[in-house]
C-alpha positions as CSV (number, residue, x, y, z in Angstrom):
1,X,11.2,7.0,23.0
2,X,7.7,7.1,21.4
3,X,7.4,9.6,18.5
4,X,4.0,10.4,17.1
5,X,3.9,9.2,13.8
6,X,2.2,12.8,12.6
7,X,5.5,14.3,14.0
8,X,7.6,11.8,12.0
9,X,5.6,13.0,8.7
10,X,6.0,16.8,9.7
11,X,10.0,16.3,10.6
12,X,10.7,14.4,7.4
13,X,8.9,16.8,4.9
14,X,10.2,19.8,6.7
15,X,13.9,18.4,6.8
16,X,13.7,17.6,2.8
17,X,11.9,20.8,2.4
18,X,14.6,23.0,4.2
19,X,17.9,21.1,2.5
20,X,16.1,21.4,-0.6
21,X,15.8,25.4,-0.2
22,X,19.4,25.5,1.1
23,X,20.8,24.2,-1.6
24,X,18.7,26.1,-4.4
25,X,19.5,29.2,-2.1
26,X,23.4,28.0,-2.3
27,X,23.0,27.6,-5.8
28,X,21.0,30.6,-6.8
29,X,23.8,32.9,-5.1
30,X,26.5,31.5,-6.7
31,X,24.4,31.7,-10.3
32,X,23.5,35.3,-9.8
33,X,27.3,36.1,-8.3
34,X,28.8,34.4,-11.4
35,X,26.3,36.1,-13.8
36,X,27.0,39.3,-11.7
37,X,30.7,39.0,-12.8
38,X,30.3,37.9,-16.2
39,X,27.9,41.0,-17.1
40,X,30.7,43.4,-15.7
41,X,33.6,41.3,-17.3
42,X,31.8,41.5,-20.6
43,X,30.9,45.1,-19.9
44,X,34.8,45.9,-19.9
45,X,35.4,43.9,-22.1
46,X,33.0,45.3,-24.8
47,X,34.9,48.9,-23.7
48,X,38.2,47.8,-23.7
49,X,37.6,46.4,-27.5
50,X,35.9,49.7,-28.8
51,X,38.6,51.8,-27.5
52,X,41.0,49.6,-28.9
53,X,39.4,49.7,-32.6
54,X,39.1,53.5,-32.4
55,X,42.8,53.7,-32.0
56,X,43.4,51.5,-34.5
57,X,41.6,54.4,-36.9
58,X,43.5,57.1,-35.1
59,X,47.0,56.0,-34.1
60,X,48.6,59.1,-34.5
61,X,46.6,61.1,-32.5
62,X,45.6,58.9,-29.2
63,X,44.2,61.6,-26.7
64,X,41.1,62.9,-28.0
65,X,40.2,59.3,-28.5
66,X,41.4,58.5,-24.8
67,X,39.8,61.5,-23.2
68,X,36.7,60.9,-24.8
69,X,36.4,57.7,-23.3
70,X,37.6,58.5,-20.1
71,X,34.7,61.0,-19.6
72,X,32.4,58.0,-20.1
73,X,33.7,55.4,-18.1
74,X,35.1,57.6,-15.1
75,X,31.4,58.5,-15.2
76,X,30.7,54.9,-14.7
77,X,33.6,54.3,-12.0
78,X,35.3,52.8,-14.4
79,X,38.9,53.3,-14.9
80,X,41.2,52.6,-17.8
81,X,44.7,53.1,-18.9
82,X,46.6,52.7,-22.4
83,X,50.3,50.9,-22.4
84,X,52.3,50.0,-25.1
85,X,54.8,47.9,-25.2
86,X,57.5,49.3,-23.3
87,X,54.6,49.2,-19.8
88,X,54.4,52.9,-20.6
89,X,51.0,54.3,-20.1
90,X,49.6,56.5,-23.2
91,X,47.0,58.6,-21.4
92,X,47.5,61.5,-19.1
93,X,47.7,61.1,-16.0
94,X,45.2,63.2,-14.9
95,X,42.7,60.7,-15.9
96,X,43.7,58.3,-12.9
97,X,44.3,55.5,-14.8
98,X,45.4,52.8,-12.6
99,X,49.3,51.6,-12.4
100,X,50.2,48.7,-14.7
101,X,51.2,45.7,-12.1
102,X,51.2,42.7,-14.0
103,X,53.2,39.5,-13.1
104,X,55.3,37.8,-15.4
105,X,53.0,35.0,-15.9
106,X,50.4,37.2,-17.0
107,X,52.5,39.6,-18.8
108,X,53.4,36.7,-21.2
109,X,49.4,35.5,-21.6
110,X,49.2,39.2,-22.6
111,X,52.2,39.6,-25.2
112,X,51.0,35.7,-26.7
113,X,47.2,37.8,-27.2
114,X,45.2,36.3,-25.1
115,X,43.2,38.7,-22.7
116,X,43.8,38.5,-18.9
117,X,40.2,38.3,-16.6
118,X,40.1,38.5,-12.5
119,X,36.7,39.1,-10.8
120,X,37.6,39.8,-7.6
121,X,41.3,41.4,-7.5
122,X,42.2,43.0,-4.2
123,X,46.1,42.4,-4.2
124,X,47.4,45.3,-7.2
125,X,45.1,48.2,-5.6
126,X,43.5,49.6,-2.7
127,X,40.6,48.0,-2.9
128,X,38.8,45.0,-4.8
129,X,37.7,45.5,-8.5
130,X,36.9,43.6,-11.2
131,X,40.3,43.4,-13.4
132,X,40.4,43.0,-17.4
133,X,43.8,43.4,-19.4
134,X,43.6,43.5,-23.2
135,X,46.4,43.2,-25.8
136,X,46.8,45.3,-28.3
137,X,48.1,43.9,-31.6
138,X,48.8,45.2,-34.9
139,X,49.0,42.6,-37.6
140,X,49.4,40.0,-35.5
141,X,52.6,42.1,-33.3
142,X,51.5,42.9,-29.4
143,X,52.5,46.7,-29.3
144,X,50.4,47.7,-26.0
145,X,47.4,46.9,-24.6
146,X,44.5,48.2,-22.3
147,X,43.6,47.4,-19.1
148,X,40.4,48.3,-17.3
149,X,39.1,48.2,-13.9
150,X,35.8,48.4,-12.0
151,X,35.4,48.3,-8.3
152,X,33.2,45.5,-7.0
153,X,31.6,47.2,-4.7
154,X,28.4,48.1,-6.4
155,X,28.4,44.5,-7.6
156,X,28.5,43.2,-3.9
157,X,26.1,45.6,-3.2
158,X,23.5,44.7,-5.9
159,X,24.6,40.7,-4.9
160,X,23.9,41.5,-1.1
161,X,20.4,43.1,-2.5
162,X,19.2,40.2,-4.1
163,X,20.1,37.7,-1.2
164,X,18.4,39.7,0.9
165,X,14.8,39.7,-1.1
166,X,16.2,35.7,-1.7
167,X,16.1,35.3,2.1
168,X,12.6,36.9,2.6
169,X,11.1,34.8,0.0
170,X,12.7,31.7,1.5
171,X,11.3,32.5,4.8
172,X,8.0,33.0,3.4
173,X,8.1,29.5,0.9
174,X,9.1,27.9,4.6
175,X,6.4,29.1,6.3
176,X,3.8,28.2,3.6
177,X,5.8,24.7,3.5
178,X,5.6,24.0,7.3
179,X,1.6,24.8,6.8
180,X,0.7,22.5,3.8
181,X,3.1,20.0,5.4
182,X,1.8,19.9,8.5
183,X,-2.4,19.7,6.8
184,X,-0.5,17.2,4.4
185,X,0.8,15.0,7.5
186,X,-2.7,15.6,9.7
187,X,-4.6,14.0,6.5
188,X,-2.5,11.1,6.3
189,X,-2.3,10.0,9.8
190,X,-6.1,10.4,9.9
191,X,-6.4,8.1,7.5
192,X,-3.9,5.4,9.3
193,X,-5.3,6.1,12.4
194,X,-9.0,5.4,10.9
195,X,-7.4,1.7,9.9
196,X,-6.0,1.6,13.2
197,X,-9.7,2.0,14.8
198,X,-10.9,-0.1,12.4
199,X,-8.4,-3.0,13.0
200,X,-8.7,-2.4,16.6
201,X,-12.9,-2.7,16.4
202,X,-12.2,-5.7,14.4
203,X,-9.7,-7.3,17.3
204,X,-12.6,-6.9,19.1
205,X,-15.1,-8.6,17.3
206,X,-16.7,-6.4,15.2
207,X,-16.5,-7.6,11.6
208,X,-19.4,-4.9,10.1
209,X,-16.6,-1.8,10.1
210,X,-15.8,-0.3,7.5
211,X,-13.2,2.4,6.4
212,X,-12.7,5.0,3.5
213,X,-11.4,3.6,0.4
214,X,-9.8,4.9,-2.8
215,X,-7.5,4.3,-5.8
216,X,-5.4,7.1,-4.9
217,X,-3.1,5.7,-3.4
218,X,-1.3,2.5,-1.5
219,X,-3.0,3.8,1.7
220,X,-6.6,3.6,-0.2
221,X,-5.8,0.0,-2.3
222,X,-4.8,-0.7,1.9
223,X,-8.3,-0.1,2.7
224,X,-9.8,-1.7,-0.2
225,X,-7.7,-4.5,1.1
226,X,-8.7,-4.3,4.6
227,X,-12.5,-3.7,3.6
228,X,-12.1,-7.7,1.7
229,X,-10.6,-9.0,4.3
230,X,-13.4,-7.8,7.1
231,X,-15.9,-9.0,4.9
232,X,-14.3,-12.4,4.1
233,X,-14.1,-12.8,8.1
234,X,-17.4,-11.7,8.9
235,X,-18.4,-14.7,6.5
236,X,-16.0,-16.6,8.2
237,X,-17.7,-15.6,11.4
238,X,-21.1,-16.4,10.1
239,X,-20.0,-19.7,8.8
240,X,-18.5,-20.9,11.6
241,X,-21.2,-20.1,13.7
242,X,-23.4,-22.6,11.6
243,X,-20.7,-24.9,12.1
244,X,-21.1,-24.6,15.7
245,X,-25.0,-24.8,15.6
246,X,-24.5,-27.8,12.7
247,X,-22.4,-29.7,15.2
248,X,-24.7,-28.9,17.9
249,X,-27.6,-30.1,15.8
250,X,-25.1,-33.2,14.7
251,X,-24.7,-34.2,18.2
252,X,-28.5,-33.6,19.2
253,X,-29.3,-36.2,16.1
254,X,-26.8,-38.7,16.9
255,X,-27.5,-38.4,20.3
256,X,-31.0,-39.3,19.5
257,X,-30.6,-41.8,16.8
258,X,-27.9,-43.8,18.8
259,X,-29.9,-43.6,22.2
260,X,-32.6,-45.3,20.8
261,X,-31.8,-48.3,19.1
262,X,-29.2,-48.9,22.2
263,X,-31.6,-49.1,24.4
264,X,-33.8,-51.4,22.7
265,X,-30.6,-53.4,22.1
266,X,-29.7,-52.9,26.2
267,X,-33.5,-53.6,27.1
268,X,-33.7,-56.8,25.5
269,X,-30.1,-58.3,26.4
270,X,-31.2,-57.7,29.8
271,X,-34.4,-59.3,29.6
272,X,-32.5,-62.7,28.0
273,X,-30.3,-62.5,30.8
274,X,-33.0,-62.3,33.5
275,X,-35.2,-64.8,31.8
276,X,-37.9,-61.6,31.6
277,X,-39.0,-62.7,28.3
278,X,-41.0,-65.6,28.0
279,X,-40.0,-68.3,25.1
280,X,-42.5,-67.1,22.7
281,X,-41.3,-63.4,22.6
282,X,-37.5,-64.2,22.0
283,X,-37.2,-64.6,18.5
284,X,-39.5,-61.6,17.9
285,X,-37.0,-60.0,20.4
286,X,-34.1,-61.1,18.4
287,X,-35.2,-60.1,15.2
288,X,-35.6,-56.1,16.9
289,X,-31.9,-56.5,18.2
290,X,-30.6,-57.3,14.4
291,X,-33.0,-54.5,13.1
292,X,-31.8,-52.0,15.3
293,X,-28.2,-53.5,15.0
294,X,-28.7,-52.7,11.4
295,X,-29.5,-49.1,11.6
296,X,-26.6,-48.8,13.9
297,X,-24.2,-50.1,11.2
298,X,-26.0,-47.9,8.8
299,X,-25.7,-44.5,10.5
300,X,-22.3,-45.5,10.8
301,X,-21.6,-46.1,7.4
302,X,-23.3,-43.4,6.2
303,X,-21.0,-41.2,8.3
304,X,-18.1,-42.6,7.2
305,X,-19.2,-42.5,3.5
306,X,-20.0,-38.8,4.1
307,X,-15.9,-38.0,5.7
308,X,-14.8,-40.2,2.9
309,X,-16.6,-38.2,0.4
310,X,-16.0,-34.2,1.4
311,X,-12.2,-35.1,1.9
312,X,-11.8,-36.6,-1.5
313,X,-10.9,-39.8,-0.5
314,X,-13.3,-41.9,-2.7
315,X,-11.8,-43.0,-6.7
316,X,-14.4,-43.3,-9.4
317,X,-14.4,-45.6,-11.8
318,X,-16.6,-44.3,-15.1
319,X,-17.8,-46.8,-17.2
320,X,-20.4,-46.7,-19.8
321,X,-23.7,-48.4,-18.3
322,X,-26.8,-48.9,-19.9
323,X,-29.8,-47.2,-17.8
324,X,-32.4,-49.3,-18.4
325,X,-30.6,-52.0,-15.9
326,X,-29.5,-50.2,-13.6
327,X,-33.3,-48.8,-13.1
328,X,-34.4,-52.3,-12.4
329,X,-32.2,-53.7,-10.4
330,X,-33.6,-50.4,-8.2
331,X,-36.7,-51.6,-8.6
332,X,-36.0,-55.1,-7.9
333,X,-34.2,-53.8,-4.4
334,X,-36.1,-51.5,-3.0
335,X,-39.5,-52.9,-4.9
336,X,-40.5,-54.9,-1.4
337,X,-40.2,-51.7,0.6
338,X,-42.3,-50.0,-1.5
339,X,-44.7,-52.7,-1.3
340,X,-44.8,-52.3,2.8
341,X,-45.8,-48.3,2.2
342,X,-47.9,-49.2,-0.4
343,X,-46.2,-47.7,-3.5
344,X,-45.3,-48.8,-6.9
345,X,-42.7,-48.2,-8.4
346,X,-42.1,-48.0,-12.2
347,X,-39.6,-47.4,-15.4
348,X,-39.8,-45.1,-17.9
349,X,-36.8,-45.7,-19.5
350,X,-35.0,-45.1,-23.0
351,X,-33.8,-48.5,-23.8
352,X,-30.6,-46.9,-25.8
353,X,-29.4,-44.5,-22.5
354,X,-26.5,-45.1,-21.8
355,X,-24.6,-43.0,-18.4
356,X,-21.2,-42.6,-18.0
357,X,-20.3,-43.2,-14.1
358,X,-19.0,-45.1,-11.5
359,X,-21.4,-48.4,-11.1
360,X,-21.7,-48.8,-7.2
361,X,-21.9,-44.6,-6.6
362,X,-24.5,-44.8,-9.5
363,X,-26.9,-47.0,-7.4
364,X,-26.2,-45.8,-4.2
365,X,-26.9,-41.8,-5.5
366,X,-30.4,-44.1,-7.0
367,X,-31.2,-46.0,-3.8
368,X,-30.6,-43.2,-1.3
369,X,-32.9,-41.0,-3.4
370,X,-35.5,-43.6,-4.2
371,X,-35.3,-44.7,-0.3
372,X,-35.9,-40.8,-0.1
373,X,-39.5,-41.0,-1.9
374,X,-40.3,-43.8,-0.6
375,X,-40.3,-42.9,3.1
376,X,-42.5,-39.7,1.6
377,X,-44.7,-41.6,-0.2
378,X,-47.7,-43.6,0.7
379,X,-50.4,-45.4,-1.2
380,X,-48.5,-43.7,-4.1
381,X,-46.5,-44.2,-7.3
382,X,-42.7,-44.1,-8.2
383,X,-41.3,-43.5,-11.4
384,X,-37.6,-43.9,-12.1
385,X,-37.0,-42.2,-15.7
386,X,-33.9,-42.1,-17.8
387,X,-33.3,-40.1,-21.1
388,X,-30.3,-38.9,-23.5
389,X,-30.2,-34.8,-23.9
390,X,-27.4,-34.3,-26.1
391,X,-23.9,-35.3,-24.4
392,X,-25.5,-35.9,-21.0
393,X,-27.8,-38.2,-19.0
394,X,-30.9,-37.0,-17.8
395,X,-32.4,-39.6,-15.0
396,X,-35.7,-38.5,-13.1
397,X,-36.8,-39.9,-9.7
398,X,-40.5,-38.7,-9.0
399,X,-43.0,-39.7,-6.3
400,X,-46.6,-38.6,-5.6
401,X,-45.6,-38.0,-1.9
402,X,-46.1,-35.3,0.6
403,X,-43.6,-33.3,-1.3
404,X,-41.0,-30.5,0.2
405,X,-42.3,-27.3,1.3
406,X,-40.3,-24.8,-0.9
407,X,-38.4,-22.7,1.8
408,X,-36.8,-26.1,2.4
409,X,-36.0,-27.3,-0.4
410,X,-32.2,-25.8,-0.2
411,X,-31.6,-27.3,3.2
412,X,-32.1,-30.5,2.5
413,X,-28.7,-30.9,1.3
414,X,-27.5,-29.6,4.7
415,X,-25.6,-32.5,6.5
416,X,-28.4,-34.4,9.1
417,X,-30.9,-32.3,7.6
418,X,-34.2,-33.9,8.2
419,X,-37.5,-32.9,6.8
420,X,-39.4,-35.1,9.1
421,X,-39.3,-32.8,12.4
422,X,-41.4,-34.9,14.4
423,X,-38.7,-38.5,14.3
424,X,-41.1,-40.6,13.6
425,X,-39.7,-43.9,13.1
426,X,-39.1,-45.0,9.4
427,X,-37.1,-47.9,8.2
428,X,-34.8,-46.0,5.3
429,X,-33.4,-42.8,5.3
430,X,-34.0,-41.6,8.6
431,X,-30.8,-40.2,9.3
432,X,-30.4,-37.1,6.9
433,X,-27.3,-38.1,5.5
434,X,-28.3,-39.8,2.4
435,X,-29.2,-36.6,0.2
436,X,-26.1,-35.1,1.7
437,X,-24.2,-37.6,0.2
438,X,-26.0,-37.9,-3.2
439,X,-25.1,-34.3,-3.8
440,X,-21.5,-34.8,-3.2
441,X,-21.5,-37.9,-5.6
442,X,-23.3,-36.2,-8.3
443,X,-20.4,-33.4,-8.0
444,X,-17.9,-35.7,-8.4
445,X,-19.3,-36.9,-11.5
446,X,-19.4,-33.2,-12.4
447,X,-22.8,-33.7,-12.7
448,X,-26.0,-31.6,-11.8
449,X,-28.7,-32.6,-9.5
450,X,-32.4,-30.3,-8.9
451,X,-35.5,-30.8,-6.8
452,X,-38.9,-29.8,-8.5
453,X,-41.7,-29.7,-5.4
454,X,-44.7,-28.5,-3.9
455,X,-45.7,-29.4,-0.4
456,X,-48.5,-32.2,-0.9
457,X,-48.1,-33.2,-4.5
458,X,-44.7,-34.6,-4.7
459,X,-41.2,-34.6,-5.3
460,X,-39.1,-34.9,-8.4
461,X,-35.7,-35.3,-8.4
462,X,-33.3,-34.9,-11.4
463,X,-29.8,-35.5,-12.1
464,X,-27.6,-34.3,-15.4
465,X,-25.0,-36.3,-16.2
466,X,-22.2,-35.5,-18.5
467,X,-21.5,-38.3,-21.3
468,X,-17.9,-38.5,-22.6
């Protein structure tokens, strides 16, 4: 069976609410009943002792001591009588002093001086009273005693009167109870049942809802909670939806970039089988094959770098290396490409720097950026710098190329990223993966790597280096 949760709230609170009431209600009676009794006790008490003192000061003449009592308490419906030893009452009868019954268990309490105290009596007379027996010693001897009794009918009375305004204000504290339980229980649920919206709209999809939140309470460090986690999963969301258009993008380039240099490849084994290609064209035709068989093997390494890379599967080994020579043997490698477009490239060197990194990820984080400016550069100039800034290693690539429009600049980090829209064929870099890779290199030398451009007046590219 189903049970609203806002009836589970109201139930609970009203079940604690009404045991808590019935016992303070139990309890409350029985403290005004006992305090009831005690007042009366002590009343008689307090009576029994002053007639007791005054007939120590007038022994001899007991009556007009008793009878002025007796028109006070009889007054009071209280009734007393005087007893000495022997059980024998001292005042007149006519005062209606009540019969001495005492049992012998009492009897001796009374004769050892202690005083003898019943609040609700209803065996020894005709009706129930309140019942105090006092001894009445002289020098220490027991030679009578008093005993005094009040009917407890007045007392029930007065009790029965307070339960009853008890009872009205009980009903009336339940009634205001049930109300502010019940608004208590609606505000509580609301606020559930607006996470329960909110985690249904997100089931759906929507990861832009929101909900109430507080420091209240656990309910409102809940919503905090649930407000994080939307807006960690609507990143999520985003994210992997440039995943998805990344991968699309992935496949479109290596779609494009394996297609072609296959079908060369496919175009030319073909002719050689069919004899399509006269004698004089074959080596030219065999020299394409290993070209494009090259760039095959490169986008494939490049790729594989790139895995080996973001999954942390590539060791450095730091050593300290002097600049100067790892600078030239750049230029001596990629000097004849640079030659084809035209360029020159040249050191500006410290001859003291020294860098602190792995040797072979030192020059290919070099080459893939110097390939970089090269393929951007034409009829231009290169300049491979190198300088020490306190504990680190500044090295500067810059070119006089067509430079990086500004609004790309941060993409061209992005995996298969190419600045080059239209394809056109180049014979380094073309596949987007090498500044990619550079940046995760330069991160694993916890280094720091920046691009300075401005579309059509070059590119600079610096790295920072920690030395240790």
């Amino acid at each position: 069976m189903k049970v609203k949760y806002i009836y589970q709230q109201f139930l609970s609170h009203i079940s604690i609410i009404i045991v808590a009431f019935l016992i303070l209600s139990l309890v409350f009676t029985q403290y005004v009943e006992t305090l009831v009794y005690k007042n009366k006790t002590e009343e008689l008490i307090s009576y029994g002792e002053n007639i007791l003192r005054d007939l120590d000061r007038g022994a001899e003449l007991p009556d007009p001591v008793i009878n002025q009592y007796a028109r006070v308490l009889f007054g009071r419906d209280i009734q007393f009588s005087v007893f000495d030893e022997n059980i024998q009452l001292l005042n007149p009868i006519r005062w209606r002093g009540p019969a001495i019954e005492l049992t012998e268990n009492e009897w001796s309490q009374l004769t050892n001086g202690d005083p003898i105290v019943k609040n609700y009596d209803l065996q020894r007379f005709d009706r129930a009273v309140t019942l105090v027996v006092l001894p009445y010693l002289d020098q220490g001897r027991f030679i009578g005693g008093i005993l005094l009794t009040s009917p407890i009918s007045g007392t029930r009375e007065m009790i029965a009167e307070i339960n009853k305004y008890l009872f009205y204000t009980v009903l009336i504290a339940l009634a205001v109870s049930f109300l502010l339980s019940w608004l208590l229980s609606r505000i509580h649920v609301n606020r559930i049942k607006k996470l329960q919206e909110a985690t249904s709209a997100v089931s759906s999809g929507d990861y832009t809802v929101k909900v109430p939140t507080s420091d209240f309470d656990e309910i409102g460090e809940l919503a905090n909670d649930f407000n994080s986690m939307v807006s960690k999963l609507h990143e999520s969301k985003a994210e992997i939806e440039n995943l998805e258009n990344r991968r699309r993008q992935f496949m479109s380039d290596v779609s494009h970039e394996l297609r072609t240099p296959l079908t060369t490849i496919s175009g030319i084994i073909e002719g050689f089988k069919s004899d399509m290609i006269p004698e004089a064209e074959k080596e030219r035709g065999i020299n394409l094959v290993s070209k494009e068989t090259r760039r095959l093997i490169r986008l494939v390494n490049e790729n594989l770098d790139y895995d080996k890379i973001r999954s942390n599967q590539v060791q450095l080994f730091k050593e300290a290396i002097e600049l100067v020579e790892v600078l030239e043997i750049i230029q001596d490698q990629l000097g004849f490409q640079a030659e084809e477009r035209n360029n020159n490239i040249e050191i500006e060197a410290e001859e003291s720097a020294i860098v602190q990194a792995d040797y072979d990820r030192l020059v290919q984080i070099l080459i893939n950026i110097t390939k970089n400016s090269i393929q951007f550069t034409e009829n231009g100039r290169i300049w491979l710098r190198g300088r020490m800034d306190g504990t680190s290693t500044v090295i500067e690539i810059e070119d006089t190329g067509i430079g990086i429009d500004p609004a790309e600049i941060e993409q061209i980090w992005h995996r298969f990223y190419k600045a080059d829209i239209s394809r056109t064929s180049n014979p380094f870099g073309e596949f987007g993966l090498g500044l990619s890779i550079v940046k995760q290199l330069v991160q694993m030398h916890d280094g720091k790597i920046s691009v300075e451009s401005k579309h059509g007046k070059g590119t600079k590219f610096v790295i920072e280096l920690p030395f240790r």
